[in-house]
C-alpha positions, 0 to 999 in steps of 0.5 A: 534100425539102421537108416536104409541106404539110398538106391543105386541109379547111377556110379556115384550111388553105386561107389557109395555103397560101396564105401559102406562095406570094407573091402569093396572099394579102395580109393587112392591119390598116389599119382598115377600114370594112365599110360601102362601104370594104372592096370599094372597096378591093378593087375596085381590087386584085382585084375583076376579072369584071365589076366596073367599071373600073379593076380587075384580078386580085390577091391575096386580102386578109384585114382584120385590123381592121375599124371597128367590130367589135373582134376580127372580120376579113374575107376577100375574094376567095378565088377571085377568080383561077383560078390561086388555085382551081388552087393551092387544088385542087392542080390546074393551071388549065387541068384543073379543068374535067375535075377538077371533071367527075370529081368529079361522075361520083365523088360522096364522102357527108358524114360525121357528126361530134359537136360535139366535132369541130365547131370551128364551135361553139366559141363559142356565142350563143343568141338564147333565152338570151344575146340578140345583135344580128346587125348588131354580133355579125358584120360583114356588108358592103355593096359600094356605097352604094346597097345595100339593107344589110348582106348575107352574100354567102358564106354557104352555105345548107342546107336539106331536103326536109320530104318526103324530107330530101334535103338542097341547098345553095346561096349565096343574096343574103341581107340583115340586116334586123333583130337576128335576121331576115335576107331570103333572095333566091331565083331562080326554080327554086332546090331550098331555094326549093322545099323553103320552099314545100312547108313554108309550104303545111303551115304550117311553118316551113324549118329552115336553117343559113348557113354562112360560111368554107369549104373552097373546094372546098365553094363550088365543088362546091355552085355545080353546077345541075340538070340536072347535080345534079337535084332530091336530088342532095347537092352535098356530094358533090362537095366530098368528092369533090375532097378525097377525104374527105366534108364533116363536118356536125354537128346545129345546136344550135336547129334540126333541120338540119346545118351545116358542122363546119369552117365559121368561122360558122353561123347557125341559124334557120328561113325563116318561113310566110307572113312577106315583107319588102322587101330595102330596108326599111330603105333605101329605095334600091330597089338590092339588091347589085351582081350578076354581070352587072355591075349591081346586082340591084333590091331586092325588094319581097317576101322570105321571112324567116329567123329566127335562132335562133343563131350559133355560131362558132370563135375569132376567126372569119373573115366570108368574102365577096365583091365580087359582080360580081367574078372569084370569082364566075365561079369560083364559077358558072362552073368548075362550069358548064364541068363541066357542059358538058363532061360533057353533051358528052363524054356525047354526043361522047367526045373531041370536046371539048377544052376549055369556059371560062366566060368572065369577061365572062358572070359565070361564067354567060352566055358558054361558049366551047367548043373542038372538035377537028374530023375530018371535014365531019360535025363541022361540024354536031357542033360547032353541035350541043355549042352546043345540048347547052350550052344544054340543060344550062345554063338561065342560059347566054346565049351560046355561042362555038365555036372550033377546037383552034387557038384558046386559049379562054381567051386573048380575043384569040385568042378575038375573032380567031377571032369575026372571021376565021373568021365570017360573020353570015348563015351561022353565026350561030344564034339562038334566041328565047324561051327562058328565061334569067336574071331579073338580065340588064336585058336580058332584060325586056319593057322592053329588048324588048317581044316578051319577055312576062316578065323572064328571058326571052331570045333566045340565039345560038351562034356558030359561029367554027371552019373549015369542016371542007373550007376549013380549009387556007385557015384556018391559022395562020402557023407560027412557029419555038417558040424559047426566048426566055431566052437573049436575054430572061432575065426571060422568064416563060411564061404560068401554066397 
């Protein structure tokens, strides 16, 4: 038998797995420039989701030489293809919705190491001490021309209750501002948002690590929201629960905070009292950074401020980022979203729900298509209700699809099909106005709709296209022989999945 590959637990293992499977990973020394270049090139072989036209779904690729920073390279898009996440969880992709939904029910605490099993600090910069300057220490990109600067769009940032010191991580829109600042971005309702707040009312700074370069079932099973992982729930759990080992976290070095052992870069520094910014202070192009929903998000005029008090990292470390409208970012938000759904659901419904996806045109967050499996006339209402129970549990959701066992939720053309034979806009649309939404869909504002009183306000809509349970003989398919097809067509390849 062939010898078993070693287990992932951190990027490395993670990009060595890769690189036994053609297709998954392409690495690269051409040189390349941070600033613009880099996501232009990956815009085009692997970018997907949202981004604009021409793209598609591709390898990952990691820039061995980047313009400017001797030494450094740079990963994008990890996760930017779900076949990639299920090679990455040894799991098929059609099941890490119910794997990721069986780690939250099964939670594994973190374990602490010392700095002797922290390769994350093999290589220590301290601003107190050797001085740096983040912006020629760390690659940090842009993805346009018009962004507001250098952003680490893949950092994980932890932070604690100063109450309780119940620890959330999060990924946040985080720009370089200067030497050693960096803007911090929150929406409204994010945990560390609230622990930043409860510190500043005291007069006190947050301390906080940023952590680059990560296990990717540590980015999937931090990107879960409330009411899923409420307000002290530790998301690390979940990382530790899809590896059947917890994360390791070891102290900072300048601040009292934790950070990821295994990470390929920390960043340690503390969110300022009563200190703002404007994310395009430097700029002035009143853009932020391309978004999920497509667009890019506007700068904001009033940012708190991290202070960096150290950077530490392995040997030849690995700045991971992402193209930010892009596939990764619907595996990233919307896997864990479809988790949350489903467990909400099968909570509710046992068995009722087959299957939840996240579709890519949402971003991962605005477009759920949930799939029923209907046995009598009362499952009609039952499925319209699971549309709710969506809603309910996930704020930013925009739009709910149901379909029928019949229909591949994660096939759109199958999906549209079912949206146009199966509809009828008077009886099966369901709408529900002013509710709260998502602060970066342009739509959701008073200026696209006046009756809206504030951004991130939105109407949603649940549209039922399954068969009524009494008419659906008059909604079957057309029954076809399920032929192999190889002995005519040798190069036949079936769907992954």
């Amino acid at each position: 038998m062939p010898d078993q590959s070693p287990p992932v637990n951190d990027l490395r293992s993670a990009l060595a797995l890769l690189r036994e499977h053609p297709g998954q990973l392409h690495t690269t020394d051409h040189p390349v420039d941070p600033y613009g270049e880099l996501a232009g090139v990956y815009k085009r072989v692997g970018a997907g989701g949202t981004v604009q036209r021409p793209t598609g779904v591709g390898p990952a690729m990691l820039f061995e030489s980047v313009k400017g920073y001797p030494g450094a390279r740079i990963l994008v898009g990890m996760l930017a293809s779900r076949d990639r996440v299920g090679l990455l969880m040894d799991c098929p992709p059609r099941e890490l919705t119910q794997r990721m939904t069986r780690a939250v029910r099964n939670p594994v605490e973190p374990v602490f190491v010392g700095p002797e099993d922290a390769p994350c600090q093999e290589v220590v910069h301290r601003a107190d001490e050797d001085g740096f300057d983040l912006r020629t220490l760390l690659p940090a990109p842009t993805n346009t021309d018009q962004d507001a600067g250098p952003y680490f769009c893949e950092a994980l940032v932890l932070g604690s209750d100063p109450d309780n010191g119940h620890t959330d991580v999060t990924i946040h829109r985080l720009c370089v501002q200067s030497e050693d600042e960096i803007s911090i971005f929150f929406a409204p309702g994010r945990h560390i948002d609230a622990f930043r707040k409860k510190a500043e009312a005291r007069g006190e700074a947050l301390p906080v690590s940023l952590n680059i370069g990560l296990d990717p079932a540590v980015y999937l099973g931090t990107s879960f929201e409330a009411p899923t992982t409420p307000l002290g729930f530790d998301e690390l759990t979940i990382g530790g629960a899809l590896r059947g080992e917890g994360v390791h976290l070891v102290d900072c070095l300048t601040v009292d905070q934790k950070s990821l052992a295994r990470a390929e870069i920390v960043i340690e520094g503390e969110i300022l009292p009563e200190v703002r910014i404007a994310e395009d202070e430097h700029t002035h192009s009143g853009h932020a950074m391309p978004e999920f929903p497509g667009y890019d998000g506007p700068a904001n005029p009033s940012l708190p401020v991290i202070k960096v008090k150290a950077v530490t990292t392995r040997r030849d470390p690995i700045v991971q980022t992402l193209v930010g409208p892009g596939e990764e970012h619907v595996s990233l938000a919307g896997i864990p979203t479809e988790a949350a759904v489903l467990r909400v659901c099968e909570d509710e419904y046992p068995g009722f729900v087959r299957q939840t996806y996240a579709h890519s045109s949402g971003g991962g967050k605005f477009l759920q298509i949930i799939q029923v499996a209907k046995t009598n006339e009362f499952d009609d209402g039952r499925a319209r209700q699971c549309g709710v129970l969506a809603l309910g549990v996930y704020t930013e959701l925009k739009h709910v699809v149901l379909v029928d066992e019949d229909v591949d939720p994660f096939d759109t053309e199958d999906v549209l099909w079912a949206m146009t034979t199966r509809f009828q806009a008077d009886r099966d649309l369901l709408i529900l106005p002013g509710v709260a939404g998502h602060v970066l869909d342009p739509s959701q504002t008073p200026q696209y709709n006046p009756s809206l009183g504030t951004k991130g306000i939105t109407a949603k809509m649940i549209y039922d296209a399954t068969r009524p349970y009494a008419l659906r003989e008059m909604f079957t398919r057309s029954a076809f022989r399920d032929v192999d097809p190889t002995p005519w067509y040798p190069d036949y390849r079936a769907p992954s999945g």
